[in-house]
C-alpha positions as CSV (number, residue, x, y, z in Angstrom):
1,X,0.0,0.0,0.0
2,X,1.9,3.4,-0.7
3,X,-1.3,6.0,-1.2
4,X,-2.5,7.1,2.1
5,X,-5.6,5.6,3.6
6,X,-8.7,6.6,4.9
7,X,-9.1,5.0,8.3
8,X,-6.7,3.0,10.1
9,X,-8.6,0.9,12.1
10,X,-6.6,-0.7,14.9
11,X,-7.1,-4.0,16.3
12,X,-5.4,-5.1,19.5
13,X,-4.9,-8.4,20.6
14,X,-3.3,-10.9,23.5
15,X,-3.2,-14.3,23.2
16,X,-6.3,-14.7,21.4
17,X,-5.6,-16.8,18.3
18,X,-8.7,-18.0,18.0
19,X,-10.8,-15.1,18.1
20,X,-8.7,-12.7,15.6
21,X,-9.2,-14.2,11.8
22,X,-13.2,-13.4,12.7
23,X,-12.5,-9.5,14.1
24,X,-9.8,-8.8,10.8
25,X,-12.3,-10.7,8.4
26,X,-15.3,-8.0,9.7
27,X,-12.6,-5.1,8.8
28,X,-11.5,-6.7,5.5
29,X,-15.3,-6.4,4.3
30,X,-16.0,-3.4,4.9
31,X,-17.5,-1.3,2.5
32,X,-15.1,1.3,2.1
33,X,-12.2,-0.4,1.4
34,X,-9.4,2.5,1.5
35,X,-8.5,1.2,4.9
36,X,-5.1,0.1,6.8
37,X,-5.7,-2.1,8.9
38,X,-3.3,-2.6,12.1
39,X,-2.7,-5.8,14.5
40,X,-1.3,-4.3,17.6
41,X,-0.2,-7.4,19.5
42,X,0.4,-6.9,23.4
43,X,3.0,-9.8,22.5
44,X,1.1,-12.8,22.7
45,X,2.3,-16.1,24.3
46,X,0.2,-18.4,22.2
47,X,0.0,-18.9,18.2
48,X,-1.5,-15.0,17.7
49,X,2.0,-13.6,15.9
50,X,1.6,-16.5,13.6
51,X,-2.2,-15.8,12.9
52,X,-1.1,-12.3,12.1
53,X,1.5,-13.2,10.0
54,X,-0.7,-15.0,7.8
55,X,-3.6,-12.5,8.0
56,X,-1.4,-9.9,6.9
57,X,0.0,-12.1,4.1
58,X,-3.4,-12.4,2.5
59,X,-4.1,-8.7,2.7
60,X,-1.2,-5.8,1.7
61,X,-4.1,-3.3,3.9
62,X,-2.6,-5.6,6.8
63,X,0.6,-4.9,8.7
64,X,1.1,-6.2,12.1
65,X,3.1,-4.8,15.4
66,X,4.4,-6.1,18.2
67,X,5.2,-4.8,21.8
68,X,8.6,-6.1,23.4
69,X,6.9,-6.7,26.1
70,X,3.4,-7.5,27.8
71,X,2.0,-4.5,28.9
72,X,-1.4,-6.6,30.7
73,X,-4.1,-3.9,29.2
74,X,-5.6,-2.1,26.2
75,X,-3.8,1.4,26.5
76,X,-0.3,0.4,24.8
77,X,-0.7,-1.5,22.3
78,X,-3.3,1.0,21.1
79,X,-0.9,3.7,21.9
80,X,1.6,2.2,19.8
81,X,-0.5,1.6,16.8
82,X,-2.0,5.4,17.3
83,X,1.8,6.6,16.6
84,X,2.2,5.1,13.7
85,X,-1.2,5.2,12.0
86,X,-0.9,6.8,8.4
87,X,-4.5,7.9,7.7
88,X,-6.5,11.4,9.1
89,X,-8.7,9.2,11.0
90,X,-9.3,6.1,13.2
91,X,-10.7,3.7,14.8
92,X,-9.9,0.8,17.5
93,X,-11.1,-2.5,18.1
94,X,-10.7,-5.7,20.1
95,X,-9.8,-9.0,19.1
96,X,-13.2,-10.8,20.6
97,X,-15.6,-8.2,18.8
98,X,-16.5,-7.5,15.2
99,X,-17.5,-4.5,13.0
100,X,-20.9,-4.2,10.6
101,X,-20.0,-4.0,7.2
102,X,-21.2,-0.4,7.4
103,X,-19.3,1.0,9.9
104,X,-16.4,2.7,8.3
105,X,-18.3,4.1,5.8
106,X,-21.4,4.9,8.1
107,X,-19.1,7.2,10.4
108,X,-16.4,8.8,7.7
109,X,-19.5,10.0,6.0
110,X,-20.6,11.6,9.3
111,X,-17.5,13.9,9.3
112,X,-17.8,14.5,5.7
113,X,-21.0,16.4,6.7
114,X,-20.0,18.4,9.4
115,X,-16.6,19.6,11.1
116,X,-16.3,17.8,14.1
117,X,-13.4,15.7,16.0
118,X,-15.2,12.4,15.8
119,X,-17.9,10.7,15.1
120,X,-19.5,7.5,17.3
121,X,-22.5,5.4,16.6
122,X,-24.4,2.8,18.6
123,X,-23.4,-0.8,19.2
124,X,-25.0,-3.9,19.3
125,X,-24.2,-6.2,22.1
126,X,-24.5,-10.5,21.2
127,X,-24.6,-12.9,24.0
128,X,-22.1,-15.7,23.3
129,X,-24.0,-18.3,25.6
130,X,-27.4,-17.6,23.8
131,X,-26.7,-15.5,20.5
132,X,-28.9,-12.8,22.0
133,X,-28.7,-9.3,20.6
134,X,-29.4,-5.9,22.4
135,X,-28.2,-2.7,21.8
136,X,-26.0,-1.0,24.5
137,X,-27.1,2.3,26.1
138,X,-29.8,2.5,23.2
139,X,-31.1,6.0,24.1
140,X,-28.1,7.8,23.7
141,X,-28.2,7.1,19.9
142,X,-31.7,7.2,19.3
143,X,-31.5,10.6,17.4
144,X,-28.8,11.6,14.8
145,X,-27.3,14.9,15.8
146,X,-24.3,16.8,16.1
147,X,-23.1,18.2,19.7
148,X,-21.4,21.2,20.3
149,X,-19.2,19.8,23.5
150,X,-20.3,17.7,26.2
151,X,-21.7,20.6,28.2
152,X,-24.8,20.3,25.3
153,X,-25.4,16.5,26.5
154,X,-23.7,15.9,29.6
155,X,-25.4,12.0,30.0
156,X,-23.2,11.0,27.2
157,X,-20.5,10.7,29.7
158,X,-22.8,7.4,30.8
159,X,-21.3,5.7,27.4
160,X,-17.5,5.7,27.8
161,X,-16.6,3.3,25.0
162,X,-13.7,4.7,22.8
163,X,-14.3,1.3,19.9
164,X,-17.8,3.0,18.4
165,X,-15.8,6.3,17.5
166,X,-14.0,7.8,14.5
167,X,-11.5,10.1,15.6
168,X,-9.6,12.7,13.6
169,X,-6.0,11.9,14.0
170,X,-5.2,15.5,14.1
171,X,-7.5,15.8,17.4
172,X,-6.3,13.7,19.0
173,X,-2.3,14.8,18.2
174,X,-3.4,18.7,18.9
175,X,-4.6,17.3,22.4
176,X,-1.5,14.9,22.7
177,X,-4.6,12.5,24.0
178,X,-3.8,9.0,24.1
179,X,-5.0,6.2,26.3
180,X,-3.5,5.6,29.9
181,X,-1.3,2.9,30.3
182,X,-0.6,0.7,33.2
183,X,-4.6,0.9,34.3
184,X,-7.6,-0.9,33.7
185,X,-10.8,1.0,32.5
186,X,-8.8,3.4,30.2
187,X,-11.8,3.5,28.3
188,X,-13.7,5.7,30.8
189,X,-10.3,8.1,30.9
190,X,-9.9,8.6,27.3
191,X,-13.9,9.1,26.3
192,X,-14.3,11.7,28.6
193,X,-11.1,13.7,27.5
194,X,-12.4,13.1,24.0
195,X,-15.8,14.6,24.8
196,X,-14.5,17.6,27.4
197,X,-11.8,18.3,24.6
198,X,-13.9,18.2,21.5
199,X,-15.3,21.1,20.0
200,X,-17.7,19.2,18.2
201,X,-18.6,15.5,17.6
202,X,-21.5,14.1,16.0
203,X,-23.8,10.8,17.0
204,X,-25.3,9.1,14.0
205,X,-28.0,6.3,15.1
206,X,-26.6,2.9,13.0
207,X,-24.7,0.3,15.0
208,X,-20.8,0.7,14.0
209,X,-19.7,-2.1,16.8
210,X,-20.6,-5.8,17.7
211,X,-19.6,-6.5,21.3
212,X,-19.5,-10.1,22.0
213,X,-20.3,-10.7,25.9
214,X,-19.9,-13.7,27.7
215,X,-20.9,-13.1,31.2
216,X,-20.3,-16.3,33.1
217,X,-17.2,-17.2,31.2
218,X,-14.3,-18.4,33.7
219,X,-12.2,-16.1,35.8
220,X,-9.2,-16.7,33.4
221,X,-11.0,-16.1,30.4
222,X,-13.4,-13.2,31.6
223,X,-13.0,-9.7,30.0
224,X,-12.2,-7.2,32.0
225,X,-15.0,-6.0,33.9
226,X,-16.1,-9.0,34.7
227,X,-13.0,-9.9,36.8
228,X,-14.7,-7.6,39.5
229,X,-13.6,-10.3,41.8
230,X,-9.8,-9.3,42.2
231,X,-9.1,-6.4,44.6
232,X,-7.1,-4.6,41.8
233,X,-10.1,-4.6,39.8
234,X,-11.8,-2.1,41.8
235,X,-8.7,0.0,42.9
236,X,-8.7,0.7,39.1
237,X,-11.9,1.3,38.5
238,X,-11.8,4.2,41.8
239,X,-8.4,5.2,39.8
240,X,-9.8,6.2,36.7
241,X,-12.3,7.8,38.3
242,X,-9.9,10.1,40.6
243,X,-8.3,10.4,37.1
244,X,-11.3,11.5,35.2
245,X,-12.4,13.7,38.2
246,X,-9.3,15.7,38.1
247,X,-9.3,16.2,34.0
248,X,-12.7,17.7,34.6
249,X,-11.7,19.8,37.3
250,X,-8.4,20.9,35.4
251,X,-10.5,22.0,32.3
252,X,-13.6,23.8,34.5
253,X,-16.6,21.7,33.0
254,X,-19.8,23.1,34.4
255,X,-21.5,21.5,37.7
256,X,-23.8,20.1,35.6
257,X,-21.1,18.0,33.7
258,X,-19.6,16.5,36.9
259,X,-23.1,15.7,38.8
260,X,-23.8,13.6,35.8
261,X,-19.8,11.9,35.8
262,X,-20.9,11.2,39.7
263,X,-24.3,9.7,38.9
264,X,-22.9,7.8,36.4
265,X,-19.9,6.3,38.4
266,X,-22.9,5.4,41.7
267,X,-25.3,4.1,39.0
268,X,-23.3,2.0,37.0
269,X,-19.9,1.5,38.0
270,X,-20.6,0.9,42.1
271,X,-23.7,-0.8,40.7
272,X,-22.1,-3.2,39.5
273,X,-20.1,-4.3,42.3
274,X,-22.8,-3.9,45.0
275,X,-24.5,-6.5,42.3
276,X,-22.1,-9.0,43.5
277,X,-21.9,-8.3,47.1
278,X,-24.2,-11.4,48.5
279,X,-21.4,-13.5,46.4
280,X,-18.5,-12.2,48.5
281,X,-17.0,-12.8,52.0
282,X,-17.3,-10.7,54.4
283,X,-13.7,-10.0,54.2
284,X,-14.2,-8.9,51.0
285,X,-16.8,-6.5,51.3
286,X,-14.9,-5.0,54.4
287,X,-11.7,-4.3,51.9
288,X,-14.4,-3.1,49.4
289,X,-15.5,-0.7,51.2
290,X,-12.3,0.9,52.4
291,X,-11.1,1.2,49.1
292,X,-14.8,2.3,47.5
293,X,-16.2,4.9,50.5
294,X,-13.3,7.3,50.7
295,X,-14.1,8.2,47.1
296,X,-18.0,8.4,47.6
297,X,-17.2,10.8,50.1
298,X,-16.2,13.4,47.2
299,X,-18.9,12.7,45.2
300,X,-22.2,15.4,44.5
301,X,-25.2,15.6,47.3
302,X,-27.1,15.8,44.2
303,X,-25.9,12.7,42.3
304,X,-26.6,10.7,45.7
305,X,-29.8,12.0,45.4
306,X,-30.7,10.5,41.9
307,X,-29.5,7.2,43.2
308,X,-32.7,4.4,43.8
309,X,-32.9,3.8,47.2
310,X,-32.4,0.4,47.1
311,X,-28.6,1.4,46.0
312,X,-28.4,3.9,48.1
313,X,-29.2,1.5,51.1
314,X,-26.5,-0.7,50.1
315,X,-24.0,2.7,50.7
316,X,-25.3,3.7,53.6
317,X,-24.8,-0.2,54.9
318,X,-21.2,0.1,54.0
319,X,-20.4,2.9,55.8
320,X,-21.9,2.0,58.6
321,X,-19.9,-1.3,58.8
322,X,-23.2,-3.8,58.6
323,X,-21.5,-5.5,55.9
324,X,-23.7,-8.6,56.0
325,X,-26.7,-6.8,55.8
326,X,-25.1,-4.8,52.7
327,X,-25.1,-8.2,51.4
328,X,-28.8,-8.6,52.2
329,X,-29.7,-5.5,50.8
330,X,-27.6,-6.0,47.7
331,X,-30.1,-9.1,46.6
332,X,-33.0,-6.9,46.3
333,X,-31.8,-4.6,44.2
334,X,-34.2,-3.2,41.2
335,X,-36.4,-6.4,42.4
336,X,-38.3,-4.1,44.8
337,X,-37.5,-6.1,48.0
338,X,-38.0,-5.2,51.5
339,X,-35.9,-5.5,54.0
340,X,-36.7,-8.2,56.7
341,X,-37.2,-5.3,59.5
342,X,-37.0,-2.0,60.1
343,X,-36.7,0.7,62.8
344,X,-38.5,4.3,63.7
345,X,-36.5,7.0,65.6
346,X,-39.7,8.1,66.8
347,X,-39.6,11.6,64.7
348,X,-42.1,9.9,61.8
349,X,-38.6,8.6,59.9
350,X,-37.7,4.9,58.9
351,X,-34.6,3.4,58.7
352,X,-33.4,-0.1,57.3
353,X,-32.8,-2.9,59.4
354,X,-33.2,-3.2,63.5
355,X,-30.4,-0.6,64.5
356,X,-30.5,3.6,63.6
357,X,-28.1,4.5,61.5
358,X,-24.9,5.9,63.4
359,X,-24.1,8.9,61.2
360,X,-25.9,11.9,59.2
361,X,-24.8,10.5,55.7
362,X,-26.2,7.0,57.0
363,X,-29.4,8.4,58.3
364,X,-29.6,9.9,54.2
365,X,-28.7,6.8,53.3
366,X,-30.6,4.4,54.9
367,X,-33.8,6.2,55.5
368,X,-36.6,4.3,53.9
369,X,-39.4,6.9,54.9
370,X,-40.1,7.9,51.0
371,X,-41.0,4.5,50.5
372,X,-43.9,4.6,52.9
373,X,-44.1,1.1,53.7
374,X,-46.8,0.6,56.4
375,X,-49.3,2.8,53.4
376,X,-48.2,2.5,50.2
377,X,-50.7,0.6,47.8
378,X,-50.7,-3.2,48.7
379,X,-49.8,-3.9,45.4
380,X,-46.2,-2.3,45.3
381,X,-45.6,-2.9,49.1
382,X,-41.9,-4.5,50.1
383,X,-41.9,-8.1,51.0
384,X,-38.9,-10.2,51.2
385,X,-40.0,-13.8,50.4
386,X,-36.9,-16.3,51.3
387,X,-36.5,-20.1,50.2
388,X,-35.1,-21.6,54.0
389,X,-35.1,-25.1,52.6
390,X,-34.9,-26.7,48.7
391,X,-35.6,-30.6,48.1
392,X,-36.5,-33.0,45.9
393,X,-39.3,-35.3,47.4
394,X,-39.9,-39.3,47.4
395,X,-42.6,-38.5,44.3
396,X,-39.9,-36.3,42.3
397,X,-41.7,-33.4,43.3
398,X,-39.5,-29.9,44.3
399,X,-40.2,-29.1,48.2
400,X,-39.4,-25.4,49.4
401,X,-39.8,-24.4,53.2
402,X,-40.5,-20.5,52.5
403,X,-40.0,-17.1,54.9
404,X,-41.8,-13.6,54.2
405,X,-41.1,-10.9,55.9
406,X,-43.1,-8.1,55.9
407,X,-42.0,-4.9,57.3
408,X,-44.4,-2.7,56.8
409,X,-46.8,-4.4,58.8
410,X,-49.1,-5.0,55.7
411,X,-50.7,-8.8,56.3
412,X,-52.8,-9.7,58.7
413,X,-51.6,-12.1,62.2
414,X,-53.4,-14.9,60.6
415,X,-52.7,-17.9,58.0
416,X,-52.1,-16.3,55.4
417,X,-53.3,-17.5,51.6
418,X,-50.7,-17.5,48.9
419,X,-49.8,-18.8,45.7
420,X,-46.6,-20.2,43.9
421,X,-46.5,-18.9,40.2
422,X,-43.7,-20.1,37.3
423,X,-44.3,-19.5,33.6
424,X,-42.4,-22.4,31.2
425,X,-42.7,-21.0,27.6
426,X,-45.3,-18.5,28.8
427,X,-48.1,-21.3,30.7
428,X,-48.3,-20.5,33.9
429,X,-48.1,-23.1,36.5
430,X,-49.9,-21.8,40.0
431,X,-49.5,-23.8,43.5
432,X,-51.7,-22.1,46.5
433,X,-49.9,-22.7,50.3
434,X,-50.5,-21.2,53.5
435,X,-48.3,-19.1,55.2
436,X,-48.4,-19.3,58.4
437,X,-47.1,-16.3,61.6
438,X,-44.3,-16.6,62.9
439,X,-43.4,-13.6,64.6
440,X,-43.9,-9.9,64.1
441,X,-44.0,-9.5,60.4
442,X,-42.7,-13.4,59.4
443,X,-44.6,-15.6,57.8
444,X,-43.6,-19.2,56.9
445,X,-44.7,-22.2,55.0
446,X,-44.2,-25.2,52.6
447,X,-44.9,-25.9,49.3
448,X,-45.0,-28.8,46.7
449,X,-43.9,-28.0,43.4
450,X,-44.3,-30.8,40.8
451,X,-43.0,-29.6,37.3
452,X,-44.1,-32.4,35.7
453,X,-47.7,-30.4,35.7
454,X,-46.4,-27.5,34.1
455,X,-48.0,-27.6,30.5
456,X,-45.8,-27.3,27.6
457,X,-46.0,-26.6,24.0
458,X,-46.0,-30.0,21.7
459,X,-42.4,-28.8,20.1
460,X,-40.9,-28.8,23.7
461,X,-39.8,-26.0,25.6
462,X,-35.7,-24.9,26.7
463,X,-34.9,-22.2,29.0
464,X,-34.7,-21.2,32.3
465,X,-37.7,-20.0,34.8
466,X,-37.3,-18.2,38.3
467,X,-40.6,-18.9,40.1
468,X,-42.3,-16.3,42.2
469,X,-44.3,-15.7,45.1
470,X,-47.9,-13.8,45.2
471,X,-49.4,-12.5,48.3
472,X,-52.8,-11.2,49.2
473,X,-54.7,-8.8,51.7
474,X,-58.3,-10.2,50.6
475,X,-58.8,-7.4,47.8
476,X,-55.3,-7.5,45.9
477,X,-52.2,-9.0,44.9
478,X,-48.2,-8.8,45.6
479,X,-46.0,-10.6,43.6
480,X,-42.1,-10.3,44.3
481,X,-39.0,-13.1,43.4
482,X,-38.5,-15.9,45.7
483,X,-34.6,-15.2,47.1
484,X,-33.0,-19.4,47.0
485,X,-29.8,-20.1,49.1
486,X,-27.0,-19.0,47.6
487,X,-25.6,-22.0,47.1
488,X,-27.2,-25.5,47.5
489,X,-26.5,-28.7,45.1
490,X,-28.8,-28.5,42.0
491,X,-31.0,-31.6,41.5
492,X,-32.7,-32.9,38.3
493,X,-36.3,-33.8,38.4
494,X,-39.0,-34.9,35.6
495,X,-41.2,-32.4,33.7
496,X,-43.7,-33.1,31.4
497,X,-43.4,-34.9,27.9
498,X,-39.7,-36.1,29.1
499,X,-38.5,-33.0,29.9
500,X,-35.7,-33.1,32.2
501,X,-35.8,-29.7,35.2
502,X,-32.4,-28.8,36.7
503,X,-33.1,-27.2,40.3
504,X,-30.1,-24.8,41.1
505,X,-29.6,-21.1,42.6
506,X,-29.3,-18.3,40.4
507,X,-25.4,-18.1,40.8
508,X,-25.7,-13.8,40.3
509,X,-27.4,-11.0,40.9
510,X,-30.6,-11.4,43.4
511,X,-29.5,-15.1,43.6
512,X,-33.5,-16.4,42.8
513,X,-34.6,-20.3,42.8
514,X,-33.8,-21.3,39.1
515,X,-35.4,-24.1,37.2
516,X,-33.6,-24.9,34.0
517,X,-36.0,-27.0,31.3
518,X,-33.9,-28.9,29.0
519,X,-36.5,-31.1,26.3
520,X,-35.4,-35.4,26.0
521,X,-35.9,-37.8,23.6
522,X,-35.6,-37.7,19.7
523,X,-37.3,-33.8,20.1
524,X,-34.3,-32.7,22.7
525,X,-32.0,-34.0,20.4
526,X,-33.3,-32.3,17.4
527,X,-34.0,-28.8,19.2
528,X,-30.3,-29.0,20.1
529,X,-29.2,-26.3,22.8
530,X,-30.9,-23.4,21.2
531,X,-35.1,-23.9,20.4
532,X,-34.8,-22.6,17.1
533,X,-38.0,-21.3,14.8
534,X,-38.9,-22.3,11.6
535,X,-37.9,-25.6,10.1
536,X,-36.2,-27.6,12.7
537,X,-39.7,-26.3,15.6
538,X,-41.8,-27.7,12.8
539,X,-40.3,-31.1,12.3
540,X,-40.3,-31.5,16.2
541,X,-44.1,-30.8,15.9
542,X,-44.1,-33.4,13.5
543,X,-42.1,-36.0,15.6
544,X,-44.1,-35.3,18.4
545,X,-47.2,-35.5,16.8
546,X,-46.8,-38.8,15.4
């Protein structure tokens, strides 16, 4: 290649063989096709320079560097592709993702239109463990426009990825703005430099990225963020931050600006480690928190203030030192769950849990008062319904010893009618108990949950079902998730039609009873791990029919 490209699109890589013939193929058909085309390897232990070699043999666009050394993250080897890059703009992407066809074309026409220092575009997000597609952070790119600065749109700082951009080299040399180094998250760092710094950049609504996640791939192989087990994981994430806060400050954005950085980093970036909190030790949480709260402490009254109180309770827990019940707290997030008790301090305010908060930013915290509990309509009232006791029984049936509490104060000291709801394939199995008092505001009881009456369709159903719990005062209902031990040993029990029913905890988030439908027979065996539509659901009609 001797004429100067286009767009150099860079494409980093570590030890990922496997993965990098399908991200280089996705450049190599794009649809502009002046392009160079850059493998920046962090210097790869496995058979990645070989596969790079040979790329680059089929294609002259190709050429391929190589760091002396492993540098363990994303900034250098996109550094050192970013000094050398021959074309007026770029772009960066990762080994394990793809680009549309469109994209190259899609954004360098966007600065063609309008004088701006680069261009982004949404991004389409696919489930590797069930093909699933969903677009990331859809809103922001819902509407076409250009912005003049990020004090115009301030929320944009809530999408911090720098692979759905086209940036004009020359922007990004007149700023000397490259990507940290030695960090994790540089990301968040370089976006928001990018959009203090630009006088202009324009958002055009087509998806120019495909981001392949796999969230429950092993610890060795997870991406990044979802290695928010290790310590240094979170030390980088409040690193960045500190980082980001003190570019802001250094280039006097408006208040506005940083209150939405802050609500950003409590409602996404703390959210999703408080997510994981019932999975940790108390050790952990403890070391969490000392390297987490010292940074909340800096952060806006007002972004606090946006925070759902479910979140918020989980702070205030944390700084209080009730780490276990920060771990309580943390299961009920956005499920609307109560706690299991609360306390007045006789002024007309309620707080979480049995004890008053010990502080003024606790009492903010972990005052539930807005929430009304003891008057709020029935039908949004927070219970907390708790599986004590998972079992298969002599008949193959599933047997759960249950627990509400009810802190409000809402159901009556007497048995207490309920009903046990899951959905398979959208038919809705119900199972009425009694709960039974047990004390001020517990109920308990048993139920028997036989799967093998859940009705399925004739082509067999797949998937996986979280039953629930509904609740009554006489006049209406209350439905909320049913909270399983954390961990118990899954079971296998028979559906209906030879389906076989995996019984396991949720392994994330609330940590819910899971039951996992898997078809058997010639119909399992066609439908594969994946019920598809079309030909393949028909002939399993056809099987079972016969």
């Amino acid at each position: 290649m001797t004429a100067l490209p286009d767009v150099t699109v860079t494409v980093i890589v570590h030890n990922d063989a496997e993965r990098l013939p399908r991200a280089i193929s996705s450049v190599r058909a794009q649809t502009h096709r002046d392009i160079e085309i850059v493998i920046s390897d962090d210097h790869s232990t496995d058979a990645t320079p070989q596969v790079a070699a040979e790329l680059a043999a089929q294609d002259d666009r190709i050429r391929v560097l190589r760091l002396e050394r492993n540098s363990g993250g994303c900034g250098a080897p996109r550094n050192r592709a970013l000094r050398t890059a021959r074309a007026p703009y770029l772009m960066f992407l990762d080994s394990d993702d793809e680009l549309p066809p469109r994209a190259c074309e899609l954004l360098l026409a966007a600065h063609a239109e309008s004088d701006v220092d680069f261009t982004m575009g949404a991004v389409e997000r696919v489930r590797t463990d069930t093909g699933d597609v969903s677009a990331w952070m859809a809103h922001l790119f819902a509407r076409r426009r250009t912005v003049r600065g990020i004090e115009d749109e301030p929320r944009l700082l809530f999408e911090p990825l720098s692979t759905n951009k086209m940036y004009r080299k020359e922007f990004l040399d007149r700023h000397a703005l490259r990507f940290p180094e030695g960090v994790h998250y540089e990301d968040q760092l370089f976006s928001a430099q990018a959009y203090t710094l630009a006088r202009a950049f324009t958002v055009i609504t087509e998806p120019v990225y495909r981001w392949y996640i796999a969230p429950y791939a092993p610890s060795e192989a997870a991406t990044i963020s979802n290695r928010r087990h290790l310590m240094a994981n979170v030390r980088d994430r409040v690193a960045i931050a500190r980082l980001i806060d003190e570019f802001l400050a250094g280039h006097g954005v408006s208040d506005a600006v940083r209150e939405e950085k802050d609500h950003k980093f409590l409602s996404h970036d703390l959210r999703l480690y408080a997510g994981d909190l019932p999975y940790r030790e108390a050790a952990w949480v403890g070391e969490f928190a000392a390297e987490v709260l010292p940074y909340l402490d800096g952060l806006s009254a007002a972004a606090f203030r946006r925070m759902r109180r479910d979140e918020r309770v989980v702070v205030g827990l944390l700084r209080e030192g009730r780490y276990e019940e920060a771990r309580l707290a943390a299961r009920g997030m956005a499920h609307g769950v109560g706690p299991r008790e609360t306390v007045g301090d006789g002024r007309g305010c309620t707080y979480w849990g049995s004890a008053l908060p010990r502080t003024e930013a606790g009492r903010a915290d972990l005052d539930l008062t807005e929430l009304d509990l003891e008057r709020c309509p029935f039908g949004s009232a927070r219970f907390r319904h708790e599986i004590t006791r998972v079992g298969r029984g002599e008949d193959g049936a599933v047997e759960l010893g249950l627990r509400t509490y009810d802190p409000g104060r809402r159901l009556p000291l007497a048995p207490l009618p309920a009903r046990l709801h899951v959905s398979p394939a959208g038919r809705r199995l119900t199972v009425p108990l009694r709960m039974d008092p047990a004390g001020r505001g517990v109920f308990e009881g048993t139920v028997r949950l036989d799967v093998a009456a859940a009705s399925l369709p004739v082509h067999g159903f797949r998937g996986v079902r979280h039953p629930v719990l509904e609740v009554t005062d006489g006049r209406t209902g209350n439905t909320g998730i049913l909270l399983a031990p954390l961990h118990f040993a899954p079971f296998e029990v028979v559906g209906a039609g030879r389906h076989r029913v995996t019984v396991e905890p949720e392994g994330r988030d609330a940590g819910r009873l899971q039951l996992r439908w898997r078809p058997g027979g010639v119909v399992g065996r066609l439908l594969g791990p994946v019920v598809q539509r079309g030909p393949v659901r028909r002939a399993a009609k056809a099987l079972v029919r016969r």
